[in-house]
C-alpha positions, 0 to 999 in steps of 0.5 A, spaced: 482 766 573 489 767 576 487 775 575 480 775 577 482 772 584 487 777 586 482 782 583 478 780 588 481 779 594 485 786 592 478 789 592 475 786 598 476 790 603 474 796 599 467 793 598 467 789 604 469 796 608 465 794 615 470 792 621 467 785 622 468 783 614 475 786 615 476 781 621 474 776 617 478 777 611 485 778 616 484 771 619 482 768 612 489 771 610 492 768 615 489 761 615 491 762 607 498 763 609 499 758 615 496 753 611 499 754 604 505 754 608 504 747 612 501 745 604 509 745 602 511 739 606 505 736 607 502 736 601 507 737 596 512 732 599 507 728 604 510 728 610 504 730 614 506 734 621 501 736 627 505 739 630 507 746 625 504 750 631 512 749 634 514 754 628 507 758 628 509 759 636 516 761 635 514 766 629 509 769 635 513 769 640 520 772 638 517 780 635 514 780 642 519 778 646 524 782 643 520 788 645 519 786 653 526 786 653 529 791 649 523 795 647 525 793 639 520 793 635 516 787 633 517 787 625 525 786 627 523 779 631 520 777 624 526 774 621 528 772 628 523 768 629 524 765 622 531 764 623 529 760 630 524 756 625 529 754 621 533 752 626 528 748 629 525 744 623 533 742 621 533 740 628 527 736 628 528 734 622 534 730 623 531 725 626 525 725 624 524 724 617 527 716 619 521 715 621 514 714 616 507 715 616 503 716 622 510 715 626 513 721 622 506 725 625 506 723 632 513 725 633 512 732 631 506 732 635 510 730 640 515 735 639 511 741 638 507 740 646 513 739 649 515 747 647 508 749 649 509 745 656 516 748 656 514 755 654 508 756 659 512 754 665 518 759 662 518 765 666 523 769 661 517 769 656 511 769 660 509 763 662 502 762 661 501 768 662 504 770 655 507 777 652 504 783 650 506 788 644 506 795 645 500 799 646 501 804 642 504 805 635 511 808 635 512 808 628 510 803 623 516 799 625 512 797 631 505 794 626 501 797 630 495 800 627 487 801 629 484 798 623 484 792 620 485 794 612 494 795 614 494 789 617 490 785 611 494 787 605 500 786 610 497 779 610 495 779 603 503 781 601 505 775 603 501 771 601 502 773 594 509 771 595 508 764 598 504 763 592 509 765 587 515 762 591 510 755 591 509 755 583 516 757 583 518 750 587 512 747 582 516 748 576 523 746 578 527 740 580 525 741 586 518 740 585 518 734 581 523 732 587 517 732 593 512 729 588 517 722 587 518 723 595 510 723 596 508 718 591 515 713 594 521 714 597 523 707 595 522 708 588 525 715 588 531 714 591 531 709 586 531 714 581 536 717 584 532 723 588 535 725 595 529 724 599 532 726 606 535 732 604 529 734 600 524 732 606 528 737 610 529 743 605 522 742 604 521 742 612 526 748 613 521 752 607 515 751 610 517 753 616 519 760 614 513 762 611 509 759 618 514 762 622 512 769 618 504 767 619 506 767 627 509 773 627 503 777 623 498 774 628 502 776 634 502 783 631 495 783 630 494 781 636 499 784 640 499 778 644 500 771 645 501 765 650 502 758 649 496 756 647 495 760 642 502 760 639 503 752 640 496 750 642 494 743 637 489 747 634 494 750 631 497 746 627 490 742 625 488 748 623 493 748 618 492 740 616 484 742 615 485 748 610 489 744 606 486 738 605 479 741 605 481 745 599 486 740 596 493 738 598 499 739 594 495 742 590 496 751 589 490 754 591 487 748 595 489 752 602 485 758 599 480 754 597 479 751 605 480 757 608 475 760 605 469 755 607 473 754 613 474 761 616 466 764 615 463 757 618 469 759 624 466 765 625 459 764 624 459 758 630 463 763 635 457 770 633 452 764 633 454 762 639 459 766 643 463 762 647 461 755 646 462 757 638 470 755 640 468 747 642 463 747 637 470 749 632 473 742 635 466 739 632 467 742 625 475 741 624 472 733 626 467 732 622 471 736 615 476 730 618 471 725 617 468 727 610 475 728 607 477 721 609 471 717 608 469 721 601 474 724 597 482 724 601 484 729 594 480 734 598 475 739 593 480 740 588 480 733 586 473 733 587 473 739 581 477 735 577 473 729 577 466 733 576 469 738 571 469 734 565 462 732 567 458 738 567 461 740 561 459 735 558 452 736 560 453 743 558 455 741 550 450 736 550 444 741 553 
């Protein structure tokens, strides 16, 4: 199984080679990065934060930053932007994970619009202006390439490395820690398990792989302002991939962005500018399903339907 899907998002852009399937096939990629990487903390360890567009933002912000100031190229901001993420969850994490349940998400929430208020009234970075990357390629340090095939196996390269780094956290202590946390921080730290530092390792891990997805999308798109980079559909963006597909669980985040992605851009081709209000319309009614109808998302869903339909099978 495992096989057949590499296969196949290998050959994607091969089969699939016009321009509009190639977009399409980036921003899945893209989605399927940011989300498995909020799927880390959120559905492994069942802190659910709103507001990972502040380390999405910081991964964005730092490649293009550094180039408007110094002319560096934009693949060096990349692990400055993790560095700065990683900071910031320690930071943030802290005194937040004392909090628990919604409080835990409204705080983040908070945290991560006061960086976009901050940003787009900061001139150093553009305001709500926003940065812009270099036009012209210098070399392939600067990621700047005219089609999209570079830029999906780029996205497709770490993609495979947050999966195999999320399977080899499934398999270790670690794992088993977030799982207690997530099922009963008091039964857990009963058992002995530290839930703080265990909450915090798993903050600081996802945000290094969101940060990674900011900085794939900035040098994408050679630009980015507060908005786009700190902007609340960022990070419910992130939420819903998962929990579409099926949070704390491997593939769910790939699983929600391959329905969420083409119904996105299906509704801005149909509908040109008003396609963006009607994304808000999809996100709350996918939110209002999940809640009322199957909270495990399509992956328990599957779980649940399998051992019926193969009954059906064998008794046919």
């Amino acid at each position: 199984m495992v096989g057949l899907l590499a296969a196949a998002l290998l050959l994607y852009p091969i089969v699939f080679s016009g321009a509009f399937y190639r977009d399409i096939g980036v921003a899945f990629l893209l989605a399927a990065i940011s989300a498995s990487a909020w799927n880390v903390v959120g559905g492994y360890a069942g802190q659910v934060s709103v507001g990972h567009s502040m380390f999405f933002g910081l991964g964005a912000y730092a490649p293009l930053l550094l180039y408007t100031l110094w002319g560096w190229p934009p693949l060096v901001g990349l692990p400055v932007g993790i560095l700065l993420s990683v900071v910031l969850a320690v930071v943030i994490g802290l005194p937040t994970f004392r909090l628990s349940g919604h409080y835990f998400s409204m705080a983040t929430l908070a945290v991560a619009e006061l960086i976009r208020i901050f940003f787009g009234a900061w001139p150093l970075v553009g305001g709500a202006i926003g940065l812009q990357g270099p036009a012209v390629a210098r070399g392939w340090w600067d990621l700047t390439f005219r089609g999209d095939l570079s830029y999906y196996y780029i996205f497709l390269a770490v993609l495979g490395l947050l999966l195999v780094v999320t399977f080899e956290v499934e398999r270790r202590r670690f794992g088993f820690y977030l799982r207690a946390t997530k099922a009963s921080e008091r039964a857990a730290r009963s058992l002995g398990v530290p839930v703080r530092l265990t909450k915090l390792k798993a903050l600081a891990l996802s945000a290094t792989f969101t940060s990674a997805a900011g900085s794939l999308y900035a040098v994408k798109t050679g630009f980015i302002d507060p908005d786009s980079g700190f902007g609340i559909l960022v990070s419910v963006q992130m939420v819903i991939v998962a929990a579409l597909g099926g949070a704390g669980t491997l593939f769910g985040p790939l699983v929600g962005a391959m329905i969420l992605i083409p119904l996105q851009t299906a509704a801005n081709t149909w509908f040109g500018g008003g396609g963006s209000g009607l994304t808000f319309i999809i996100y709350g009614g996918i939110i209002v399903l999940i809640a009322r109808f199957e909270p495990g998302g399509l992956h328990e869903l599957w779980r649940r339907l399998a051992p019926r339909l193969w009954r059906r099978a064998h008794a046919a």
